[in-house]
LOVEXKOL-227033 format. One record per residue (C-alpha): residue number from 1; residue in three letters; x, y, z. Coordinates in steps of 0.1 Angstrom, whole numbers, plus 5000, padded with zeros to 4 digits. Layout:
N
romar; kolvo; u; v; w
NUM; ALA; X; Y; Z
...
***
This chain:
528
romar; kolvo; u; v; w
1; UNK; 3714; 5650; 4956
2; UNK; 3695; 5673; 4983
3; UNK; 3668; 5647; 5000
4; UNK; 3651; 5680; 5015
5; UNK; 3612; 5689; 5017
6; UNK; 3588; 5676; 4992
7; UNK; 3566; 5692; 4968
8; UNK; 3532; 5676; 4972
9; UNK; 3510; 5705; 4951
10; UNK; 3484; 5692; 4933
11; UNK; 3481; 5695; 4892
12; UNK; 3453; 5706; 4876
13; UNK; 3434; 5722; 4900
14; UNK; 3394; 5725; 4899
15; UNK; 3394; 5696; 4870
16; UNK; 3405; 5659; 4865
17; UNK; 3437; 5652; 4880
18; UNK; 3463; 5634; 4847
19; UNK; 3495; 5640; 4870
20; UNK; 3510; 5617; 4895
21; UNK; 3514; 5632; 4927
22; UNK; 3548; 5626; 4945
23; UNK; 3533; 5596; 4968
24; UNK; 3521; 5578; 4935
25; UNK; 3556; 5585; 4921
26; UNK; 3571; 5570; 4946
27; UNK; 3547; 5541; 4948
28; UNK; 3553; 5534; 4904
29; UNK; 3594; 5542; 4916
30; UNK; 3587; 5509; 4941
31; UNK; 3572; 5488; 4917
32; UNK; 3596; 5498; 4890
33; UNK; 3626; 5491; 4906
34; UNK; 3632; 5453; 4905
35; UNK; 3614; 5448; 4870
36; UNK; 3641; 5477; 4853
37; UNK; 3674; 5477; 4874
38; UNK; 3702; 5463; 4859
39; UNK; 3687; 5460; 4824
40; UNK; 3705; 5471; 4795
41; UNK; 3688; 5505; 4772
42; UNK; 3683; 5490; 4737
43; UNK; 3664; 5524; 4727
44; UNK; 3655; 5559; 4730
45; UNK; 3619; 5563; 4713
46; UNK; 3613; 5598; 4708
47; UNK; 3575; 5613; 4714
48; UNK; 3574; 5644; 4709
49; UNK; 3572; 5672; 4723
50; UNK; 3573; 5661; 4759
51; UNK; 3569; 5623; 4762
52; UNK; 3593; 5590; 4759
53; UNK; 3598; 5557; 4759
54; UNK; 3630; 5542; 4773
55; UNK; 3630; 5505; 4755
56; UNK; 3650; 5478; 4778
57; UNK; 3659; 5443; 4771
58; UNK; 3642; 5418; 4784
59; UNK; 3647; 5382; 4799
60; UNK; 3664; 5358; 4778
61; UNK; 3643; 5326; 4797
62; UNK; 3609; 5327; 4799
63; UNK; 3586; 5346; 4828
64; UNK; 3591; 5383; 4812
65; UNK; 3581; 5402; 4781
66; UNK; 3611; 5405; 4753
67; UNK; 3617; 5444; 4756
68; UNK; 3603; 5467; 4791
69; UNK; 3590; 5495; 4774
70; UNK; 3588; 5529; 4804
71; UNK; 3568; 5556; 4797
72; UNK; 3583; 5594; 4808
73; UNK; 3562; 5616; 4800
74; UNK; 3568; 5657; 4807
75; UNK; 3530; 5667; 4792
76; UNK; 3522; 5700; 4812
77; UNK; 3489; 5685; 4819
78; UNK; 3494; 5650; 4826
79; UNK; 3529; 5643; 4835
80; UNK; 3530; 5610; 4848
81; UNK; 3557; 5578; 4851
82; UNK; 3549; 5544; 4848
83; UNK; 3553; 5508; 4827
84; UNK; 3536; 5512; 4796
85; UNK; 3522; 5476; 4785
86; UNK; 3496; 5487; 4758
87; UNK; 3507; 5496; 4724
88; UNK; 3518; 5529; 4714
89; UNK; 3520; 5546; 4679
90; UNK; 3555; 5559; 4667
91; UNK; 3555; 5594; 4663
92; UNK; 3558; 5614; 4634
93; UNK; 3585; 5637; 4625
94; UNK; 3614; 5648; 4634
95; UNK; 3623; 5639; 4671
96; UNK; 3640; 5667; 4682
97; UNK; 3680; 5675; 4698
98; UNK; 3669; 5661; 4728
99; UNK; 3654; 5630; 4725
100; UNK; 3687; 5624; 4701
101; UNK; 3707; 5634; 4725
102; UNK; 3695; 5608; 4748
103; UNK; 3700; 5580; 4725
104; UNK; 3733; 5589; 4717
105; UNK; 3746; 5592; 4757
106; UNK; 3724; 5566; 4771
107; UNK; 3715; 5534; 4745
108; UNK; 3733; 5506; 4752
109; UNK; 3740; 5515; 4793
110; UNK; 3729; 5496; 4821
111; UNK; 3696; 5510; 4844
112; UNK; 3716; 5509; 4879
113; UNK; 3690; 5526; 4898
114; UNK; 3655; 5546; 4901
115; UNK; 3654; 5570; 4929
116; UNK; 3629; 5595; 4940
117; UNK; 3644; 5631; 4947
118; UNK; 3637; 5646; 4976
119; UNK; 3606; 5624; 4983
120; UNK; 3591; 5650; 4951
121; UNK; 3576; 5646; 4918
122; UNK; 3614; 5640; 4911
123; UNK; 3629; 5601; 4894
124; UNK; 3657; 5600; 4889
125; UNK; 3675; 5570; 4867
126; UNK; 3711; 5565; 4872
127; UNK; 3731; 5545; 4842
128; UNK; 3766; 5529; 4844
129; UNK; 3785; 5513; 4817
130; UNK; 3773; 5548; 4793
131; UNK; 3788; 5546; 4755
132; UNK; 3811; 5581; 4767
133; UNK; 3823; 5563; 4802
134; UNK; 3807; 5590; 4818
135; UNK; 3784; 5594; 4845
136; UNK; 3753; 5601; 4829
137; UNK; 3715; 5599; 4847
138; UNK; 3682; 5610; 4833
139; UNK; 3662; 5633; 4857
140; UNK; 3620; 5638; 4852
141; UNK; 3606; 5662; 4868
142; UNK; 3571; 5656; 4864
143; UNK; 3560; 5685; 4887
144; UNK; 3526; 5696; 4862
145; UNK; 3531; 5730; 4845
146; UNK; 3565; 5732; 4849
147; UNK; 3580; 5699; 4839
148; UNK; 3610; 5688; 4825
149; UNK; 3636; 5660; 4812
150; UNK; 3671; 5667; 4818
151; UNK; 3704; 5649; 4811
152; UNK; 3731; 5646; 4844
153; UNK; 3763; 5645; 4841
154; UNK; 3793; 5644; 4867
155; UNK; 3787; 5663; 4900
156; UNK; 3750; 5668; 4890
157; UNK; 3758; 5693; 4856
158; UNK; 3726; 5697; 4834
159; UNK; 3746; 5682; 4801
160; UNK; 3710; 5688; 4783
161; UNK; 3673; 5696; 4788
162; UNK; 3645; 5693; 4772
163; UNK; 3628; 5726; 4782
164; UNK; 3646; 5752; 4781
165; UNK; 3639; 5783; 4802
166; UNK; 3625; 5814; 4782
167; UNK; 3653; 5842; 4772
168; UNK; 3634; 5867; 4792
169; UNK; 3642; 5850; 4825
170; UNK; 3668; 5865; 4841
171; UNK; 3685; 5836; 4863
172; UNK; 3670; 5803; 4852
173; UNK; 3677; 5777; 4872
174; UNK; 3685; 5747; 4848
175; UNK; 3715; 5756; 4828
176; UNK; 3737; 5734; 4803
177; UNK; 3773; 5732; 4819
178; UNK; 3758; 5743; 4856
179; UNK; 3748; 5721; 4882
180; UNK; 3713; 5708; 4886
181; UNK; 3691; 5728; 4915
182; UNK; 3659; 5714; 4925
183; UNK; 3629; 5733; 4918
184; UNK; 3616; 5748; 4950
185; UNK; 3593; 5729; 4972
186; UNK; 3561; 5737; 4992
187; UNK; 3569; 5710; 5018
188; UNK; 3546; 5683; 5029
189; UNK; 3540; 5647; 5037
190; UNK; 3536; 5625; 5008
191; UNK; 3520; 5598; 5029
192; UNK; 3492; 5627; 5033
193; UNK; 3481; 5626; 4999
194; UNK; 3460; 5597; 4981
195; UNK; 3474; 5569; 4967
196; UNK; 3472; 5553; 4932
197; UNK; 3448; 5523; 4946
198; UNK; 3432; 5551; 4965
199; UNK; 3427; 5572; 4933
200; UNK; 3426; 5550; 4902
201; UNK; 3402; 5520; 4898
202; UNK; 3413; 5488; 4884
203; UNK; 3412; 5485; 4850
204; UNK; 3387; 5462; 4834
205; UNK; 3407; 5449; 4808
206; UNK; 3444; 5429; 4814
207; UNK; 3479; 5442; 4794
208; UNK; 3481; 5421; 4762
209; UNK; 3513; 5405; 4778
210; UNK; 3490; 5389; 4803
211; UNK; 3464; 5381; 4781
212; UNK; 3498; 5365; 4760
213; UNK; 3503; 5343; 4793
214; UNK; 3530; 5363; 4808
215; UNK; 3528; 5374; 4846
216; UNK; 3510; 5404; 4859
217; UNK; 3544; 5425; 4867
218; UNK; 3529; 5463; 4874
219; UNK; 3496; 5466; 4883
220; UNK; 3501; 5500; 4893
221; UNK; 3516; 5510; 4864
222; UNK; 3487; 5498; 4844
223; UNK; 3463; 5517; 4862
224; UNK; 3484; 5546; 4855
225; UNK; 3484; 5536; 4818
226; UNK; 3449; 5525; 4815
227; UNK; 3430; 5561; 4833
228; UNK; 3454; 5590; 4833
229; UNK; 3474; 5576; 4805
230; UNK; 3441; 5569; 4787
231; UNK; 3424; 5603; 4798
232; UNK; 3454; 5624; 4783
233; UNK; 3453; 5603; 4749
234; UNK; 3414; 5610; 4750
235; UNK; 3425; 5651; 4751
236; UNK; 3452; 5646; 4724
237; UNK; 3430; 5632; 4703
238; UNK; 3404; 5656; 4707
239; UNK; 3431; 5681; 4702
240; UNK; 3441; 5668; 4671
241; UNK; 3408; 5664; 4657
242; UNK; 3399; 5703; 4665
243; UNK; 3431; 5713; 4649
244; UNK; 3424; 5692; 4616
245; UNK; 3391; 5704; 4611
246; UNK; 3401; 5739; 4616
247; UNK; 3428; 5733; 4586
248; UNK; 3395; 5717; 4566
249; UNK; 3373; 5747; 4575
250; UNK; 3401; 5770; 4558
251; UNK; 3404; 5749; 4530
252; UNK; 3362; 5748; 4529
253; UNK; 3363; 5786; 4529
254; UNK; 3389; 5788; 4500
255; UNK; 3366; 5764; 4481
256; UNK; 3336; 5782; 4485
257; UNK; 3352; 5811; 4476
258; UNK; 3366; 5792; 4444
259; UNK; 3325; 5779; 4437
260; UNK; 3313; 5814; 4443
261; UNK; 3337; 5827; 4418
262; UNK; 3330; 5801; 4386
263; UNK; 3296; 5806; 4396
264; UNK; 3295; 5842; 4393
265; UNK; 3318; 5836; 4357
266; UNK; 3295; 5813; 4346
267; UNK; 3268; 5837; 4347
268; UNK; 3288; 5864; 4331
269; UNK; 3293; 5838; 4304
270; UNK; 3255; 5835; 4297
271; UNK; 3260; 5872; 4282
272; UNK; 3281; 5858; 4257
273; UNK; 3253; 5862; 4227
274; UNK; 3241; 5896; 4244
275; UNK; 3275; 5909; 4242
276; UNK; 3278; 5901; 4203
277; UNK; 3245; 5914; 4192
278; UNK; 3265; 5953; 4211
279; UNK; 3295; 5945; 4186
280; UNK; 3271; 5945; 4157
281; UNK; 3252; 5972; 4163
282; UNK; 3282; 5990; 4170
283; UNK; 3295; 5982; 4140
284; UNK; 3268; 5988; 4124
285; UNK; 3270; 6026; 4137
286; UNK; 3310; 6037; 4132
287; UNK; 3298; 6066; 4115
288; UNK; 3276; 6080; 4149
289; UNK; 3305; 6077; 4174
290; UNK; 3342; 6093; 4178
291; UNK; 3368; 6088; 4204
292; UNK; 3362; 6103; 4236
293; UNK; 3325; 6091; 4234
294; UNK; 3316; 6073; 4269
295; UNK; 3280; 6056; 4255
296; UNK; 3260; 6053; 4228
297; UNK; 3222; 6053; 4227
298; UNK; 3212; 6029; 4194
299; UNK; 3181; 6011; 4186
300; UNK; 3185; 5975; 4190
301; UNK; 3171; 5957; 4159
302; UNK; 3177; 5923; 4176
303; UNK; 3145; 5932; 4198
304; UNK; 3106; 5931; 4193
305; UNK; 3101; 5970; 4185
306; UNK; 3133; 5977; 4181
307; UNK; 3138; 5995; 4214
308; UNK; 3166; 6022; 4222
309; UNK; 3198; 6006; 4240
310; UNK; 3225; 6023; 4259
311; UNK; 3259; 6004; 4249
312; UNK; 3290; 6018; 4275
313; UNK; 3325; 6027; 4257
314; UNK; 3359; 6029; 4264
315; UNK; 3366; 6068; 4259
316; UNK; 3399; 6058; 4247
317; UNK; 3393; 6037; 4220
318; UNK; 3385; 6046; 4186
319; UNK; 3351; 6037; 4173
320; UNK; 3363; 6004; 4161
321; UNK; 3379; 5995; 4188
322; UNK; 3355; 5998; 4207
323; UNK; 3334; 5972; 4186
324; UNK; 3361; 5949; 4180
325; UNK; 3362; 5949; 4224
326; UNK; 3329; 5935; 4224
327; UNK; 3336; 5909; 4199
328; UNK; 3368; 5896; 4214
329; UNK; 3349; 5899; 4254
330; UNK; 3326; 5879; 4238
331; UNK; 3347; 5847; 4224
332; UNK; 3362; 5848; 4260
333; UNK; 3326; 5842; 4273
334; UNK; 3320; 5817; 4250
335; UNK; 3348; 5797; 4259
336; UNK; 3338; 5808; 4296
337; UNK; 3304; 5786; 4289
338; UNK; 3323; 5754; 4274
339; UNK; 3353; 5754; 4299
340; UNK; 3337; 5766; 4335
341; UNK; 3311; 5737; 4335
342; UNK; 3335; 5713; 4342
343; UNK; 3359; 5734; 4365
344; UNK; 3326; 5738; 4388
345; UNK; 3318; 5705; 4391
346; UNK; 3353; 5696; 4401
347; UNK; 3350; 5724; 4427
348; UNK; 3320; 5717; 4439
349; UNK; 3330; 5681; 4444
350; UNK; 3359; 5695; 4460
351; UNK; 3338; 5714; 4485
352; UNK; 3315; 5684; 4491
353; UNK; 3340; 5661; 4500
354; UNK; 3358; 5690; 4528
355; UNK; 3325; 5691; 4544
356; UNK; 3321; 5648; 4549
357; UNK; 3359; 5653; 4563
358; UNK; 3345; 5684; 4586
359; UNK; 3313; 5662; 4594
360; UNK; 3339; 5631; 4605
361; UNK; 3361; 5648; 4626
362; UNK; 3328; 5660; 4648
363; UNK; 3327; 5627; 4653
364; UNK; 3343; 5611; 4691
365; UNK; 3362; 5582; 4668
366; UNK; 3372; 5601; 4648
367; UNK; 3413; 5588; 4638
368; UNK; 3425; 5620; 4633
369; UNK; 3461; 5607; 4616
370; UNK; 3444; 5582; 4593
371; UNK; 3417; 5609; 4582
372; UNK; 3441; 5638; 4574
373; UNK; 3461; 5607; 4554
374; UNK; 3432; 5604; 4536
375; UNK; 3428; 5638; 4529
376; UNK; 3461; 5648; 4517
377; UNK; 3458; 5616; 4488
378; UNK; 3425; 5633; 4479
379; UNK; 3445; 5664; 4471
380; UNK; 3416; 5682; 4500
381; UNK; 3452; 5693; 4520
382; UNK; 3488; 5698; 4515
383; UNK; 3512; 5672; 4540
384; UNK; 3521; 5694; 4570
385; UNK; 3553; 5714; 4574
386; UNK; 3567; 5702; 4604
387; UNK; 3597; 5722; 4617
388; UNK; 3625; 5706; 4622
389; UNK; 3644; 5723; 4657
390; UNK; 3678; 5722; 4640
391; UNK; 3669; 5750; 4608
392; UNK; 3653; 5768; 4636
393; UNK; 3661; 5806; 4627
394; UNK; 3656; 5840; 4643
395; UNK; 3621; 5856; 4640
396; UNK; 3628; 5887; 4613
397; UNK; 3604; 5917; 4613
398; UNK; 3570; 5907; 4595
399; UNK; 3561; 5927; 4565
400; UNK; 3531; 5932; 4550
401; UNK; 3533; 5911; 4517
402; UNK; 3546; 5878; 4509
403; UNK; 3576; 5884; 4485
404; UNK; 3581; 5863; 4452
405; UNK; 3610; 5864; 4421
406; UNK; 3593; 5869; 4385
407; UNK; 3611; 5852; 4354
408; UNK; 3631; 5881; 4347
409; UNK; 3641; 5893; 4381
410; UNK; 3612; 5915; 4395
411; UNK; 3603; 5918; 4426
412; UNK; 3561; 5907; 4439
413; UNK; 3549; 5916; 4467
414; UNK; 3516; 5896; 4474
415; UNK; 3493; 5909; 4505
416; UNK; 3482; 5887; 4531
417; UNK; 3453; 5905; 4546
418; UNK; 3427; 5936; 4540
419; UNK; 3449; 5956; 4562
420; UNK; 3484; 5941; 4547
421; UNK; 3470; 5956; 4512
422; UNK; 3466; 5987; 4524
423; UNK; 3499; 5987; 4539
424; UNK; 3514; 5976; 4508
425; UNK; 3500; 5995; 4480
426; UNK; 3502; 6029; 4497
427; UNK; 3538; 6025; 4520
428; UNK; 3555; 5996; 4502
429; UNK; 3549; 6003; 4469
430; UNK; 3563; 6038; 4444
431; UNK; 3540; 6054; 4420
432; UNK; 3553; 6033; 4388
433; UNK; 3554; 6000; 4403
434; UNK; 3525; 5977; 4387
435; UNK; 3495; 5971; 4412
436; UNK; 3476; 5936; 4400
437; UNK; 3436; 5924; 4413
438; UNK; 3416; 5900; 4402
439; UNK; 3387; 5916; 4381
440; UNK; 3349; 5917; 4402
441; UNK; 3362; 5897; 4428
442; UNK; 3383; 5900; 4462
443; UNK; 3416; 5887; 4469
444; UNK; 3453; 5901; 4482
445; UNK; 3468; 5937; 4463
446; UNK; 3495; 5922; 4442
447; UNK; 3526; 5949; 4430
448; UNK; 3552; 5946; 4406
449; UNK; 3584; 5961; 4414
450; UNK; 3598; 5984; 4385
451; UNK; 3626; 5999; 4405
452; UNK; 3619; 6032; 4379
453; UNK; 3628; 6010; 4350
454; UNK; 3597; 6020; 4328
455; UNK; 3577; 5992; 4315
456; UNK; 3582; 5955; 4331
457; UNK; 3586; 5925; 4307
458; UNK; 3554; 5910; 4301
459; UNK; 3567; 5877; 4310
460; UNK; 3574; 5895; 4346
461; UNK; 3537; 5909; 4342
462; UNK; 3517; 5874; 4334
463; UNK; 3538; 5859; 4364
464; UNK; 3520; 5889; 4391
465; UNK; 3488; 5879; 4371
466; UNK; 3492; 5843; 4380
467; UNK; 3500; 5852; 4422
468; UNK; 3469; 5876; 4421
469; UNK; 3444; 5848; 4409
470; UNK; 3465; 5822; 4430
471; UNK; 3458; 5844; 4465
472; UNK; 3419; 5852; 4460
473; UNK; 3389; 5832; 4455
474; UNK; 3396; 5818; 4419
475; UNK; 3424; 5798; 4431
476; UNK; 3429; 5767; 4409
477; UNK; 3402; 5785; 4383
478; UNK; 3417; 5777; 4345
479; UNK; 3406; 5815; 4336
480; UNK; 3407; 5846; 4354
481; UNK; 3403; 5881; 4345
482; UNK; 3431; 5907; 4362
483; UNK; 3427; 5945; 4365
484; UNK; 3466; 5961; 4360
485; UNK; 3470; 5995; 4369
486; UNK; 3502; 6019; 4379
487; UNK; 3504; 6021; 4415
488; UNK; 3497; 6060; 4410
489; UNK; 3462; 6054; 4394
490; UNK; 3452; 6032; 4427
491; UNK; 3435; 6054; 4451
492; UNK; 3418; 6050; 4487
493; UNK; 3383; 6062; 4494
494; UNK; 3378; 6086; 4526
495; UNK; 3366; 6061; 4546
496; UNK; 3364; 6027; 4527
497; UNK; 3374; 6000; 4543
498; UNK; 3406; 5979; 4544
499; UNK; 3418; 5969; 4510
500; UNK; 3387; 5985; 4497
501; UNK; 3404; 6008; 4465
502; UNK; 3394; 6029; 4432
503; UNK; 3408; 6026; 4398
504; UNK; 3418; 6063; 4379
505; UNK; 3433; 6036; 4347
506; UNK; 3452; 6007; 4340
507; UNK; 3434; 5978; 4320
508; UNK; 3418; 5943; 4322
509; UNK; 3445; 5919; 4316
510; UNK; 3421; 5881; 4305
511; UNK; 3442; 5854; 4317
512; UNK; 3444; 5815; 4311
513; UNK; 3464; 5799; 4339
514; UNK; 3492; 5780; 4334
515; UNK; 3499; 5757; 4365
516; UNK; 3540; 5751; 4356
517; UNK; 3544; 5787; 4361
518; UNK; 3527; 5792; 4395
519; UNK; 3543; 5760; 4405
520; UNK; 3577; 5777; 4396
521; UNK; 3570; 5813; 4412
522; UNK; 3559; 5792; 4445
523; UNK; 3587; 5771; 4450
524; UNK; 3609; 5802; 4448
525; UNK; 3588; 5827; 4468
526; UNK; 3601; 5841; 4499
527; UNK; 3575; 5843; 4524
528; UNK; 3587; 5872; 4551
***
């Protein structure tokens, strides 16, 4: 390899320093050396996405630890090198091509050597005795923004990397099958720039090997460990906290949304009686209305006085239809009153216990991992989908609708935002396709495909129903109410704003959720 001029920059300019620079490199590369060489890999431990441990045997008589654990890490931030003597959590899933990669080429070969390249941020760990027979050396290039792992094979070829240079560069220069080039250097003199005992105190606390009674092997390395090491797990944890209780605060929303909405039911549902005293007078006056009739003006008996009261109709309906509408709204508010009770509460607990996890991960001490355990057992969040590199597919062209199978074959298209609704009533939808809402309440346009087959089956119909509910406020509500209209009798305001619609027909479809059939129309959605 080139030994020509050094790249000393500095990382993180204009705020705490978590890099090495190349003097400190060299200086952990020194004190490395006769601790590592000649040991034999026992294992590759994968931390994704940019860190490592490389796991060495130990000393088989006494005066060592049992494994040398080296810490790699590639962090944009805080790339940095050294012995890492303090525990360290496993990661959690997958470990990526890489990092598996490295296990199979390089476990079980023997450390020869730790250079520094080109008196850089460059090690460079040569292995003999490799499970292929082939050369193979591990290269860190722990220069800040821009670093990187690579796998060497003969003559210098990059056999793998861990970064790998964006599509839209037009001549990368780390290439699998091509020979390694070293990134290019500002030049410098490393001796120029400030040294680890220069830069990083000395720990007040000793490795729990030393405390054990083993020597004191890499003081530098533990200074390393214990400051930058320790600042860039302070910033990860932050990190992770942040990005957990922004999850919370979307679940919080939805929950709110979900009180709001059996709060607002539940008030309906105080109507119940007031509703049933408008079928009997109704009934009681067939022979003063006809069809076509929008309301009636009848004196209400039920009252002190009997004063006059204005009853709305459905134009449509016959006159006793029109009473036997009350009657049956009002049963549904009655069961409204004995079933919502208890779905609030749980809802409201629900909410209550998302704002304690919001309040804890305010807090500095927060455990991030242990609290969203605790979280997803309470049901308050689903287990994170962590993608795995190898099912990695090509982005396709979003649409504006999440697309789901009905039990018969139909097509729903489920919006995702104001504007996606828009966009998918009036451009993805044809005049006899089914458009779905939930009934006084927001939440995403929902359309049923027809594909000009007249009327969809009503098994096809309740499974739409059960998506519309599922994407708006009422999600996980045991009742809903679901306006059902053709596409053609949805109509957009001059003006209104996104998603914001008017309804020329259709009907209110009164639903009771079943949670087997959302379950089933989930699992086999295709979200595009």
């Amino acid at each position: 390899m080139d030994a020509g001029h050094a790249d000393l920059g500095l990382q993180l300019r204009g705020r705490r320093q978590l890099s090495l620079n190349a003097r400190q490199i060299g200086e952990i590369i020194g004190e490395l050396t006769p601790l590592l060489a000649g040991r034999r890999l026992a294992e590759v431990q994968a931390l994704p996405p940019r860190d490592l441990l490389l796991i060495f045997e130990g000393t088989e008589s006494g005066g060592g630890p049992p494994i040398w654990r080296l810490r790699v890490s590639a962090d944009a931030d805080a790339s940095r090198l050294h012995l890492q003597q303090g525990r360290q959590k496993r990661a959690k899933g997958p470990e990526g091509p890489f990092f598996r990669r490295l296990s199979a080429e390089l476990v079980g070969a023997e450390l020869r050597r730790i250079d520094q390249v080109r008196g850089d941020r460059i090690a460079l760990f040569e292995f003999g005795a490799t499970p292929s027979g082939e050369r193979r050396a591990l290269l860190a290039e722990l220069t800040g923004r821009h670093s990187n792992l690579v796998l060497l094979g003969r003559d210098d070829a990059v056999v793998d990397l861990l970064v790998s240079a964006p599509k839209s560069r037009e001549a990368p220069r780390l290439v699998v099958g091509r020979p390694w080039t070293p990134p290019p250097g500002r030049g410098g003199r490393p001796e120029d720039l400030p040294s680890i005992v220069d830069e990083l105190e000395e720990p007040d606390v000793r490795p729990p090997a030393v405390d054990a009674g083993h020597p004191f092997h890499a003081p530098l390395s533990w200074r390393v460990e214990v400051q930058l090491g320790g600042e860039a797990a302070d910033r990860d944890s932050s990190a992770a906290r942040r990005d957990l209780r922004k999850r919370l605060e979307r679940k919080r929303k939805g929950a709110r949304g979900l009180v709001s909405g059996l709060e607002k039911q539940l008030a309906n549902a105080a109507d119940a009686e007031r509703v049933r005293r408008d079928g009997d007078l109704l009934t009681a006056n067939l022979h003063r209305m006809k069809r076509g009739m929008k309301s009636i003006e009848l004196e209400d008996w039920y009252e002190d006085g009997s004063p006059a009261r204005r009853i709305e109709l459905d134009p449509k309906l016959d006159p006793a239809a029109n009473a036997q509408r009350l009657f049956e709204r009002s049963k549904r508010l009655e069961r409204s009153l004995a079933e919502v009770p208890g779905e609030l509460e749980r809802a409201r607990k629900k909410l209550d216990a998302l704002e304690s996890a919001i309040d804890a991960c305010r807090d500095d001490d927060c455990d991030a991992d242990g609290l969203e355990t605790e979280c997803i057992e309470a049901g308050l969040l689903e287990p994170r989908q962590i993608a795995d590199p190898r099912k990695r597919k090509e982005p396709v062209a979003r649409l504006p609708y999440r697309a789901f199978r009905a039990a018969h074959g139909s097509e729903i298209r489920v919006g995702r935002t104001a504007r996606d609704n828009d966009a998918l009533t009036f451009r993805h939808a044809n005049g006899n396709d089914l458009w779905l809402h939930t009934s006084d309440c927001p939440g995403s346009h929902v359309i049923l495909r027809t594909e000009g087959k007249g009327d969809p089956d009503q098994e096809d119909v309740l499974d739409a129903a059960h998506l519309a509910v599922h994407f708006s406020p009422l999600r996980g509500a045991g009742k809903a109410s679901v306006h059902v209209a053709r596409r053609k009798e949805v109509h957009k305001p001059r003006g209104a704003k996104a998603g914001l619609v008017t309804l020329a027909g259709g009907k209110k479809l009164d639903l009771r959720l079943q949670p087997e059939r959302l379950q089933r129309l989930l699992e086999q959605g295709r979200d595009r």
